[in-house]
N, C-alpha and C positions, 0 to 999 in steps of 0.2 A: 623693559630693561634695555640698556644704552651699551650695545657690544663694547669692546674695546676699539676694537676698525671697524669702521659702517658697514654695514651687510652690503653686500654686491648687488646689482637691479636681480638676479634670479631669484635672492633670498627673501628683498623688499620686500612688507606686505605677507608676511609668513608670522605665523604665530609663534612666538617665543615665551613659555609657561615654566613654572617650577619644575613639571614632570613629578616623577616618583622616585624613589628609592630603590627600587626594585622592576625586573628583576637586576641583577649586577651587566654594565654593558652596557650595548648599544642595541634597543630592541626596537624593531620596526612594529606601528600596531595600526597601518592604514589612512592613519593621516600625518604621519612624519616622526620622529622614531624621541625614543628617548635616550638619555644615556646618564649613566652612575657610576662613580668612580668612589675607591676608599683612599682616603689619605687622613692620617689621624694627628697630623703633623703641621698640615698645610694652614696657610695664610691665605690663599685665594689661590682659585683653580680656574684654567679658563680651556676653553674646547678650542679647538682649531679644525675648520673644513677647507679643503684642498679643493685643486682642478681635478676634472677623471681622468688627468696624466699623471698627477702625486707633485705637479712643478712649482704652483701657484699657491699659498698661502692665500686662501678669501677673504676668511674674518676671524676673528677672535670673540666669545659669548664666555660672557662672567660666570660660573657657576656660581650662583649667589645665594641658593637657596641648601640645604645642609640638616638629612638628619642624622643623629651622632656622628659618625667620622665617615658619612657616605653624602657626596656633593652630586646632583641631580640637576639635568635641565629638557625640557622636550623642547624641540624644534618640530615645529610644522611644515610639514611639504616635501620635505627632503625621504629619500626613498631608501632602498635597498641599491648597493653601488656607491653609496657619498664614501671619500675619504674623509677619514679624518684622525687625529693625534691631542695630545695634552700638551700646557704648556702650566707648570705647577709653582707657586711663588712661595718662598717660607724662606728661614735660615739656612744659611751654609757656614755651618761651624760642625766639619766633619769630626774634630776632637769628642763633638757629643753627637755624633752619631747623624747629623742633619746635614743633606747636600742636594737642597733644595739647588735649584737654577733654571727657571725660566725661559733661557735662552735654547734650551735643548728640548726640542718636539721628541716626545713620548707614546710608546707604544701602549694603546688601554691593555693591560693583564685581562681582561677578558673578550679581546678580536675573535672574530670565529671565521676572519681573511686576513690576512697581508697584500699589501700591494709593494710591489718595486724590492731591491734588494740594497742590501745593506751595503754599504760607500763606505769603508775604511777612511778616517781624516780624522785630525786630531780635534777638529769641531764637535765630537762625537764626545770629548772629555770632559766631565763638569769643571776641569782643575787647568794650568797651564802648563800643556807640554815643556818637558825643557826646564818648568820653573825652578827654583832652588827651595823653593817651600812644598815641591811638589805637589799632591793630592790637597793641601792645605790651600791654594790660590786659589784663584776664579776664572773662569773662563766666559767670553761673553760674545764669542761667534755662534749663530746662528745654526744648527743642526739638520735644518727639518731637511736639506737637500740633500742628505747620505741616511737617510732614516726612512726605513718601509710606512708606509701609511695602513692605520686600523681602516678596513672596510665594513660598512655597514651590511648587512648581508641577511635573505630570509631565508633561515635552510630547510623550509619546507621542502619533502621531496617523494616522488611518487614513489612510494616503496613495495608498491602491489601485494602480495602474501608472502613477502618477506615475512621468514618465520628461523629466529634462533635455531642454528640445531641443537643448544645444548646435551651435546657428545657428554656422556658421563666417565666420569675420571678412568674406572675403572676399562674405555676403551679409548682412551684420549692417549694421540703418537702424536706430540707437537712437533714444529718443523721451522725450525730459527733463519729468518731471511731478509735480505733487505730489499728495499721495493727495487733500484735499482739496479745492485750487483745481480739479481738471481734474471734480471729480464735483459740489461744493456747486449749481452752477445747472444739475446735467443734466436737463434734463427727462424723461430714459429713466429718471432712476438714482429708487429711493422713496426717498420724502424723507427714510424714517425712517435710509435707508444713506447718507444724502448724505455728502461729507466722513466715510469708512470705509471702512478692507481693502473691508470686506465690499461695500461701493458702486463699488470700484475696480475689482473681479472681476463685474461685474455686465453681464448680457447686452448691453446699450447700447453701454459703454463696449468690450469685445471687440469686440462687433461693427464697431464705429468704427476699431478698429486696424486689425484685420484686414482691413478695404478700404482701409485707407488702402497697407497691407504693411508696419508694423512690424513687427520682428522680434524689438524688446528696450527694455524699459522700464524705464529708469532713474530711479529714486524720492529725489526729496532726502530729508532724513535723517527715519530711521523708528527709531530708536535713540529712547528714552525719553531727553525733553529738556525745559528749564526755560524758562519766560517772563522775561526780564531784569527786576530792579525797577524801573528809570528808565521802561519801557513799560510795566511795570501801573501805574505813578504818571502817566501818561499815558492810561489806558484803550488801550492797546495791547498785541499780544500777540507772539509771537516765532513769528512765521509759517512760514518758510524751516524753521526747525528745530537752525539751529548751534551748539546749545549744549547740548551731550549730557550725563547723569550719568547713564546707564547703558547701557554697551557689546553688552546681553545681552537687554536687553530691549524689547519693541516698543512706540512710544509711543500710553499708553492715550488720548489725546483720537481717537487714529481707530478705536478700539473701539466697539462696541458694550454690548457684556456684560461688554468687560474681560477677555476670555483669548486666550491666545496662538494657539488653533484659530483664530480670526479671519482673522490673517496668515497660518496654515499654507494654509487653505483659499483666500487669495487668491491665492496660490503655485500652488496646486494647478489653479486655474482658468486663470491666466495660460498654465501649461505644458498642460494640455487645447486653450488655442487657438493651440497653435505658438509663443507668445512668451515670453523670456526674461524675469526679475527680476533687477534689478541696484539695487544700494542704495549712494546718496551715504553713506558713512560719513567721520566725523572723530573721528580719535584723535591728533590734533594738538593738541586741549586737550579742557579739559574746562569743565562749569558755572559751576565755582565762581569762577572771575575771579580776581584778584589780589589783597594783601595785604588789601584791605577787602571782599573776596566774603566769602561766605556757608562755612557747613562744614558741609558736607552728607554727603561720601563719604569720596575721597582724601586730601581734609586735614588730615581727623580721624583716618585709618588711618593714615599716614606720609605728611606732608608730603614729607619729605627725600628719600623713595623716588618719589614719583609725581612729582613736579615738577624742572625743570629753574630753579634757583634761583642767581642771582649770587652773587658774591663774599659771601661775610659768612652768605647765609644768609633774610635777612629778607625780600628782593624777589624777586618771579620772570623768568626769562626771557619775555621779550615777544615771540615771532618770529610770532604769531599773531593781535597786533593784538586779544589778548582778556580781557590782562591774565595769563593763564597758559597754559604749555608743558608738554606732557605730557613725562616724562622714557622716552623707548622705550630708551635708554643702559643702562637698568637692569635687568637681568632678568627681573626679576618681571613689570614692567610689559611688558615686550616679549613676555610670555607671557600676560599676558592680553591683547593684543592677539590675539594668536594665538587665542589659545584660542575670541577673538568669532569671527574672522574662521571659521574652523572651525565652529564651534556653526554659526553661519548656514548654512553650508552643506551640514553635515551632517544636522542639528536639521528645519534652517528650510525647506532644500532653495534656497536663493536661487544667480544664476549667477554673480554676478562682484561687483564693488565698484569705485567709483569714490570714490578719492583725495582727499578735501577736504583743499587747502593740505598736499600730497605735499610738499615738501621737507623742511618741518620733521621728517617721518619719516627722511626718508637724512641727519640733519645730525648728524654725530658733534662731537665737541669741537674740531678741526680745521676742522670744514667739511663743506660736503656730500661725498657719499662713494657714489657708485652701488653701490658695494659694501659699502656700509655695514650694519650689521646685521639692520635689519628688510629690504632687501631680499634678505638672503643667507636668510634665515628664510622671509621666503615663496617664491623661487622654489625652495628645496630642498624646501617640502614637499609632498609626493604630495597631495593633497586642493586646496592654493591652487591649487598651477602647474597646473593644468588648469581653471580657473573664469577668466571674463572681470575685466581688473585693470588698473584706467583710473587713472591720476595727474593731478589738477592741476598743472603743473609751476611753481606759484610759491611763495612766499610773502614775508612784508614783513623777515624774518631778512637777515643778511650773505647775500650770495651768493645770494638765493633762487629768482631767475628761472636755471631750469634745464630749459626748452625743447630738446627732444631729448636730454637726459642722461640719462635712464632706461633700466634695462636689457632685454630682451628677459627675458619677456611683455609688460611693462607697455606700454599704450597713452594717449598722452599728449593732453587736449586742447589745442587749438592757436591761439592766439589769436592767432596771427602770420594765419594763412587768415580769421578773423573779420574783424578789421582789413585784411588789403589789400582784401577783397571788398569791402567798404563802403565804403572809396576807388574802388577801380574803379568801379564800377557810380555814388558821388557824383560821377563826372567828375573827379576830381581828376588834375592835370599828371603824366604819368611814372611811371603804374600798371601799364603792360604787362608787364614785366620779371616783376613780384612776381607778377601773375595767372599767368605762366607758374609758376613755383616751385609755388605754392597747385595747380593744374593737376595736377601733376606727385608730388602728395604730400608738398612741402614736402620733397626729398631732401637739401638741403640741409643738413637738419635732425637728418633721422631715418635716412638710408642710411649706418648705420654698424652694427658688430658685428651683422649677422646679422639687423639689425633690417627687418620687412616695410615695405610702403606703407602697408599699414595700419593701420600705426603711431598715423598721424595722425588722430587724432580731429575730424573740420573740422565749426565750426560759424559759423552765422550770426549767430547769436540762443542767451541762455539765460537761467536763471534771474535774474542777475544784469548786469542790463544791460537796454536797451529791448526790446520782445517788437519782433516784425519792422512790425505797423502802425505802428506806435510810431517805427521807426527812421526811416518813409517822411514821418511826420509831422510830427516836431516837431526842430527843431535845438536844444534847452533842454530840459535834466529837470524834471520837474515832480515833488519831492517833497517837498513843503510836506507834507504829509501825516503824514511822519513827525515832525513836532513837531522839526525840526535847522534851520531856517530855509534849506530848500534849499543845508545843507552837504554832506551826505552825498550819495553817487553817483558812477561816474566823471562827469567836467566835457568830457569828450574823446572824444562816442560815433561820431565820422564819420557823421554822421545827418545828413538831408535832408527839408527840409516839401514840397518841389517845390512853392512858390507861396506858401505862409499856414500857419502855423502852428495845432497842431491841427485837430482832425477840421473834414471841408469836405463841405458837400453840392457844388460845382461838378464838376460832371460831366470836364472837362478837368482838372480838380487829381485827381479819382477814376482816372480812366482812368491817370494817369502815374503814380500812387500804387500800381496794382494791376498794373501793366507791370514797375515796377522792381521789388516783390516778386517777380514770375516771373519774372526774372533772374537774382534774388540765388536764390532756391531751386533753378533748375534748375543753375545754376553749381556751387554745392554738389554737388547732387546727381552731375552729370558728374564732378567730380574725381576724383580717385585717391585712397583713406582710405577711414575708417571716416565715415559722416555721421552727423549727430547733428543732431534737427530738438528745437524746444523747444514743449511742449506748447501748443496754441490758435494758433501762427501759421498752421497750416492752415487756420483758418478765420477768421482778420483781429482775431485777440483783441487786444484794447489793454491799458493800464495809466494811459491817462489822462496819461500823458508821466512817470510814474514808473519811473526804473530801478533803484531800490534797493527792490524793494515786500517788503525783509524781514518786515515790522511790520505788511500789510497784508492781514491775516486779513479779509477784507470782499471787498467785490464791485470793487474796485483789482485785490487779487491772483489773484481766481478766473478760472477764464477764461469767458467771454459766451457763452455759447451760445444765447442766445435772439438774438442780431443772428449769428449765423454765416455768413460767406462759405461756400455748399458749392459752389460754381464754383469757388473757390481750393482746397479740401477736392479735390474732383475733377482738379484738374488735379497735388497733389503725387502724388495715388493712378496718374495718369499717368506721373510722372514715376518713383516708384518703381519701374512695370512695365518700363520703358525700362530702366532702371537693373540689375534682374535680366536681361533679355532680355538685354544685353551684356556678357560678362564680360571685355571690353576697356576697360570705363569702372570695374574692382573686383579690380585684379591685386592678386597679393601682391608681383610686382615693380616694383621701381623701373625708368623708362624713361629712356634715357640717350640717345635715337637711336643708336642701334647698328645696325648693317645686319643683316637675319634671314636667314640661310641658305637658306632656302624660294624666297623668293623676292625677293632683293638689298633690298627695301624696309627706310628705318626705321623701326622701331618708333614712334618720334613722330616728325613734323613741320612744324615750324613755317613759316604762310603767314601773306602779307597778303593782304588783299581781291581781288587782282589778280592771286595765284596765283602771285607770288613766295617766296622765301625771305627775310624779313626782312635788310636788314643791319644791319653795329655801330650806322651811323647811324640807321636806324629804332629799336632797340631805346636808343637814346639821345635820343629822339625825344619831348618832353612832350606833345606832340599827336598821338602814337601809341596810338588810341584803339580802334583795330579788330582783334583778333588772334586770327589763326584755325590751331586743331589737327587734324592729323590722327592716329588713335591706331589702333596697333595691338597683336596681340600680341607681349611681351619677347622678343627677340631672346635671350635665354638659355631659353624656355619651352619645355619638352618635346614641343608640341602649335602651334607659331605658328598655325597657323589664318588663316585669309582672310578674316575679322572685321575689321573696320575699321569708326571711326566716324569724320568730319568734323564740326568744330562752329566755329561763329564768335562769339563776343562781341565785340559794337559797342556803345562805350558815347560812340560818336560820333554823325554825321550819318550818314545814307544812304549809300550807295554801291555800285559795282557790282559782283559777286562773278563771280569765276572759279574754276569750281569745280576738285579736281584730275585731273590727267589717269592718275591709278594706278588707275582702275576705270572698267569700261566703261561706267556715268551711274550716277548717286546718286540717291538718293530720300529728298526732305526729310520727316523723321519728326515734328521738334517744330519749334514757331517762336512763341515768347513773344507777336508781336504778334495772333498767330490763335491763342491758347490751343486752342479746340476744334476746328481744322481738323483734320484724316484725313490720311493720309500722301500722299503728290503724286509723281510722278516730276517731280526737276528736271528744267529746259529752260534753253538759253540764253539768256544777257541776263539771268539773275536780279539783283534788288539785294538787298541786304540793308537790312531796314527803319533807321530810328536808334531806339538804345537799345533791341538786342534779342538774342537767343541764338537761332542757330538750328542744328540737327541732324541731320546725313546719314546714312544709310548706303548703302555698294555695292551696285551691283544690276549681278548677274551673268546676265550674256545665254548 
């Protein structure tokens, strides 16, 4: 076969064959590698190899061979290391959906490296800047010199008895962090790993979980992703990470060296110290944005296949608020979804995933669809349905808020628990009702088909939102910062300054500042669900009153560790031990008060302060601010057990507590207003402090 440009003397003399179809990518197999691309559109596909700088364009090789809409060619010789890119020929008639253009080197959707970084230039645009027919023109500069090169790459990797811990739900504390923000100011981590796998896996940073008792760390997105233009035209960068263009491959800024053993070996380490890896992935869109993005991968491979595109053709589906909808309707693309999700965890060895804006994945042409295809795909296959598989449950599409609609595995977070907890604990009128539901694992929700407690993923605080000092401190987002003139962010955090807005040295505003933190954390932490703590509130990390700190690769979005609360550090490391020690505060069932055979008791029940049973009119009651559980094991439990725990949340005044009369004295274990007290045998005539949580259990004579 007669390349497009003669091979270079290195290439001379190299075998050039049909290859295979499979597997998708660039696969190295010992004597020079093959590669597969889908384009169901294209007119002729041609490969392009680079210098090992990314500078030189070598040659161009026809893919001339094609089964159904997958274009194949093996090259002989060439190793692990080649760069290389697409150059894809067909129509550009964006009115139907087709923006083929040739002139723009293309990332393969299944790289499993990048090389070099993305060069902002309008060369970058299938269409002409500026033009009057805008997106509708042509453009026909040359790209390939502001465009990452695919690396060939063999990620064989010694993984020695690397062995999953698969943590089961019912003791899984996840722990939300970014590779860089949780390491850039660690004083454990060398400087030269700061912000890198390699700095995340690092003695310091373990060590710090593992007392605190995580179990599973949850990494926003680690997918090879782009900096938006409007933010480098800003001297800003695309922090957070949601704007992926390649499914396959780990993104190189938290490298070091640039190779994939990076992230194996942070993998590797994570699982050496008992905790899981779990990666924020979105395959809800992609980089390239909407009719006036950039063509960098999908767009130029088949528009019409990747994307979910309105009537006519020329505009994309929006349900992701990013300018474009990845189309998963579509086979192809529903398989390389698959195929990531797979590679990670086959490949990468990673435990589970967590759903970035999960609806737009179940939304078929009808609507969303719990049965919809990508969930019928992964809960059939042997390798997903056994890895942890967390769903955002919204997004800004019809119908997108689909809280509790997800099927068994998927685990949903829960923003219904974020939000009441923040009212309760703000004092707000007629919160008792909701604390109970949030208590109780949200069954409301989630006790349907089969589905566990802990289901519900309950958090306080995340990425996306105030960190928890944050929440204590300021009633007003502060993010000027992002250059949006404090548009951006939710406007609606149920946050409280208790006194003055931002950080206070007065000692009375500090004390009620680090009170109602340990209320909101140990609340959490008692519930029923999976918890999920966001990296730095353990130790008082702020953002400076920023809740949208996407943009804020800077010392905004890292978390402080040189001001670290470790009295707050210490008492979550408290609360988690509690948390294990009871497995009546971490059922897999739902509690319904049901009376337990054992011993005629309910499984929950609900008191007030006085050691009544609530009535209609109490739980109707706006100034019903004190509500206390007692919990046992599910009256359906194999095992009921004599475990029981008491606890009270007063987000009221003081008052005097009766404790209950189902166990011969209790012994108070936690109490928010004495963080460090030691466990006590109650006595009579206790009160319960104002604005406080406190935690019993039986003590058998």
């Amino acid at each position: 076969m007669t390349p497009t440009h003669p091979l270079p003397a290195r290439l001379s003399g190299h075998a050039i064959s049909a290859g295979r179809p499979w597997p998708m990518g660039a696969s190295f197999d010992g004597e020079g590698v093959n590669f597969a691309v889908f384009s169901a559109h294209a007119e002729r596909v041609e490969l392009c190899l680079f210098s090992p700088d990314g500078r030189k364009e070598l040659c161009r090789l026809p893919l001339r061979d094609r089964d159904g809409d997958i274009w194949h060619i093996h090259v002989g010789g060439i190793t692990p290391g080649t760069l290389y890119g697409y150059r894809v020929h067909g129509p550009y008639v964006p009115e139907d959906g087709h923006r083929f253009n040739p002139h723009k080197l293309l990332l393969d959707p299944y790289a499993r490296q990048l090389s070099g970084r993305l060069k902002w230039s309008d060369a970058l645009m299938g269409y002409k800047v500026g033009s009057p027919r805008a997106d509708l023109s042509f453009d026909t500069r040359d790209s390939a010199f502001a465009v990452p090169k695919s690396v060939v790459v063999d990620p064989s990797f010694n993984w020695g008895p690397d062995r999953a811990p698969r943590i089961p739900l019912s003791e899984t504390v996840i722990y939300e962090a970014h590779v860089k923000g949780l390491t850039a100011q660690h004083p454990g981590v060398e400087p030269g790993l700061r912000g890198t796998y390699l700095g995340l896996a690092s003695d310091a940073v373990l060590e710090h979980l593992v007392k605190l008792g995580i179990t599973t760390i949850e990494l926003l997105p680690t997918h090879a992703f782009l900096d938006d233009r409007f933010l480098v035209a800003k001297g800003l960068r695309n922090y957070w990470g949601y704007q992926s263009i390649g499914f396959f491959a780990p993104e190189p800024r938290y490298m070091t060296r640039g190779e994939v053993w990076e992230f194996q070996t942070m993998v590797r380490r994570f699982h050496a110290a008992g905790i899981e890896v779990v990666l924020d992935v979105v395959y809800n869109h992609s980089g390239e944005g909407d009719e006036l993005g950039p063509c960098l991968s999908f767009r130029g491979l088949d528009n019409r296949s990747y994307y979910k595109l309105r009537e006519g053709g020329r505009y994309y589906v929006n349900d992701t608020g990013t300018g474009n909808t990845l189309n998963l309707t579509h086979p192809m693309v529903l398989r390389m979804v698959m195929d990531s999700l797979r590679y990670w965890v086959e490949v990468m060895h990673v435990d589970g995933f967590r759903f970035d804006l999960a609806s737009v994945l179940g939304r078929e042409a009808y609507g969303f669809d719990a049965q919809g295809g990508f969930f019928d795909a992964v809960r059939q296959d042997p390798v997903l349905n056994r890895v942890k598989l967390i769903a955002e449950p919204w997004d800004i599409g019809p119908g997108g808020y689909q809280l509790g609609a997800y099927p068994h595995p998927f685990l949903e977070w829960n923003d219904r628990f974020r939000d009441g907890l923040r009212r309760f604990w703000r004092g707000d009128a007629g919160m008792a009702p909701d604390l109970a539901k949030r208590l109780l694992g949200s069954a409301e929700r989630f006790d349907h088909s089969g589905r566990a407690a802990s289901t519900s993923v309950n958090f306080v605080t995340a990425h996306d939102g105030f960190t928890l000092e944050d929440l204590v401190s300021f009633t007003t987002k502060r993010n000027l910062a992002n250059g949006e003139d404090n548009r951006d962010g939710h406007g609606d955090n149920h946050s409280d300054n208790l006194g003055v807005e931002g950080p206070s040295a007065d000692p009375a505003i500090r004390a009620a500042r680090d009170l109602r933190k340990r209320n909101l954390l140990t609340t959490l932490l008692i519930a029923q669900g999976t918890s999920m703590l966001l990296a730095g509130d353990e130790i008082g990390n702020s953002q400076q009153g920023n809740n949208n700190a996407y943009a804020q690769d800077n010392e905004i979005g890292w978390v402080d560790w040189a001001h670290a609360d470790t009295k707050l550090a210490d008492f979550v490391a408290r609360l988690l031990v509690l948390r294990k020690a009871h497995p009546v505060l971490r059922q897999r069932r739902f509690l319904h008060a049901k009376s337990r055979a054992a011993d005629g008791l309910a499984d929950v029940i609900w008191r007030r302060a006085d050691g009544e049973t609530p009535r209609p009119e109490d739980w109707h009651d706006h100034a019903f601010r004190c509500l206390c559980i007692e919990l046992r094991m599910a009256a359906e439990a194999d095992e009921p057990g004599q475990e029981a725990i008491f606890a009270v949340f007063n987000a009221g005044c003081a008052q005097k507590l009766i404790l209950p009369d189902t166990a011969p004295g209790w012994r108070l274990i936690l109490d928010t207003t004495e963080p460090e007290a030691a466990p006590v045998l109650a006595k009579p005539g206790l009160e319960v402090p104002a604005h406080s949580v406190l935690v019993f259990e039986p003590v058998h004579s």
